[in-house]
C-alpha positions as CSV (number, residue, x, y, z in Angstrom):
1,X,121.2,106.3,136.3
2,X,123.4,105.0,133.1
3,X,125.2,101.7,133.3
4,X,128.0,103.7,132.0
5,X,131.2,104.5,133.8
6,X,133.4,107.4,133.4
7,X,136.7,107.7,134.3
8,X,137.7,110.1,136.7
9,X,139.2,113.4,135.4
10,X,143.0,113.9,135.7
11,X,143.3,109.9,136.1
12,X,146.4,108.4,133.9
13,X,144.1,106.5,131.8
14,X,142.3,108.9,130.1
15,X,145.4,111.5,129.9
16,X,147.1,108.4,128.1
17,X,144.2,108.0,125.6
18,X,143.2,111.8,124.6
19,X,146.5,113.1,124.9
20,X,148.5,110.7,123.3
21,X,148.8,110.1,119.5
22,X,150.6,106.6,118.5
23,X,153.9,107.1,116.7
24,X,152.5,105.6,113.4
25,X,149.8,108.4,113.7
26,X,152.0,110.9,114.3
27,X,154.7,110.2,111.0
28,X,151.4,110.0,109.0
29,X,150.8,113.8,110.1
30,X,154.1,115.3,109.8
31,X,154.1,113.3,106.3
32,X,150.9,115.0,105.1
33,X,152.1,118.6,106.5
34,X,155.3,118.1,104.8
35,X,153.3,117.1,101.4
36,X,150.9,120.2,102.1
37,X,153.6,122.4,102.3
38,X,155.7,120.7,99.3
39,X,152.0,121.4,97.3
40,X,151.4,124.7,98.1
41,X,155.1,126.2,97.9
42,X,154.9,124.0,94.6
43,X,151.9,126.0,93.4
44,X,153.0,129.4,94.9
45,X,156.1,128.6,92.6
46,X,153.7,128.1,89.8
47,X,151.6,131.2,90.4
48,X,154.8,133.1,90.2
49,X,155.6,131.8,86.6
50,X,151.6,132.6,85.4
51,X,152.0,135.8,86.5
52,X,155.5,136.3,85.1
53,X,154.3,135.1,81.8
54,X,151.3,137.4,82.0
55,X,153.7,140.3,83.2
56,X,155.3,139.9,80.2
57,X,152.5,139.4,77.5
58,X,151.3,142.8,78.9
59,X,154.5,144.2,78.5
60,X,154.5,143.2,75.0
61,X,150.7,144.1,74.3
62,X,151.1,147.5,75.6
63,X,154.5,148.3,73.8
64,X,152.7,147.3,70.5
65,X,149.9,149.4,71.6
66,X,152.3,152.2,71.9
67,X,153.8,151.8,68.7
68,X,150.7,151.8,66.7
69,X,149.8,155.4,68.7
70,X,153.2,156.5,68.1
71,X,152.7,155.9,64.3
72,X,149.0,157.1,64.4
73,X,150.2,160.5,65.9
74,X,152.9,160.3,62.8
75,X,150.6,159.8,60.4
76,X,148.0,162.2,61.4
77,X,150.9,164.9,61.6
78,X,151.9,163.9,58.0
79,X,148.1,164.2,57.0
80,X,147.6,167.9,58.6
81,X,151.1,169.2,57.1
82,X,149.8,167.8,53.8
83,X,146.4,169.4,53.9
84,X,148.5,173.0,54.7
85,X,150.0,172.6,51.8
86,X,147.2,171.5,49.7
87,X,145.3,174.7,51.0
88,X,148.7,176.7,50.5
89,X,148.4,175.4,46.8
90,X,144.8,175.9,46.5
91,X,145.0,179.3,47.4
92,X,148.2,180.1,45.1
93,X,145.9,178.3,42.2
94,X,142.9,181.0,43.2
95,X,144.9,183.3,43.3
96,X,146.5,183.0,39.7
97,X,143.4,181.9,38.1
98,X,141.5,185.4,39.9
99,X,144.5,186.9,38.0
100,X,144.3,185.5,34.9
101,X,140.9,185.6,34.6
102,X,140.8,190.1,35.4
103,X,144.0,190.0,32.9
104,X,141.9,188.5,30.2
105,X,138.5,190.4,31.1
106,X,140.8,193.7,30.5
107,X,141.8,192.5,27.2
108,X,138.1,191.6,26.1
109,X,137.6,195.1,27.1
110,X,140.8,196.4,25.1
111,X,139.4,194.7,22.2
């Protein structure tokens, strides 16, 4: 058919050229492995620090957060004690005036 030959499965010559990988080839891969893994342990390392960082911020953020509810719930307990007393004083005030003013219709009645 082809003028191609093959060589013969399990013969030394083609186990010597698929399965063998030239020294020079060889420190070239364990070189780039080594560099892969120095990368990505180098960027895992990095990650860590981000997240840290943003660990962190958040912390912050959400302490301030609490803070400003902590001094909204002050404020609005400040706001509702001084409306009581506003009504308290309100209603003392009616009730005087309501006094005053039957005191001084019995008088114009006196008179």
């Amino acid at each position: 058919m082809g003028g191609k030959k093959r060589s013969k499965q399990g013969s030394s010559s083609s186990v010597e050229e698929e399965g063998t990988i030239r020294p020079d080839n060889l420190q070239l891969l364990k070189d780039s492995i080594d560099c892969l893994k120095k990368v990505v342990s180098e960027g895992f390392a990095t990650l860590h620090e981000d997240m840290d960082k943003l660990r962190h911020e958040f912390k912050e953020d959400l302490d301030a957060v609490k803070g400003t509810i902590k001094d909204i719930e002050e404020s609005l307990s400040s706001t509702q004690e001084d409306v009581e007393s506003l009504k308290e004083a309100v209603k003392n005030t009616s009730e005087t005036n309501a006094y005053n003013i039957e005191a001084m219709n019995k008088r114009i009645l006196d008179l």
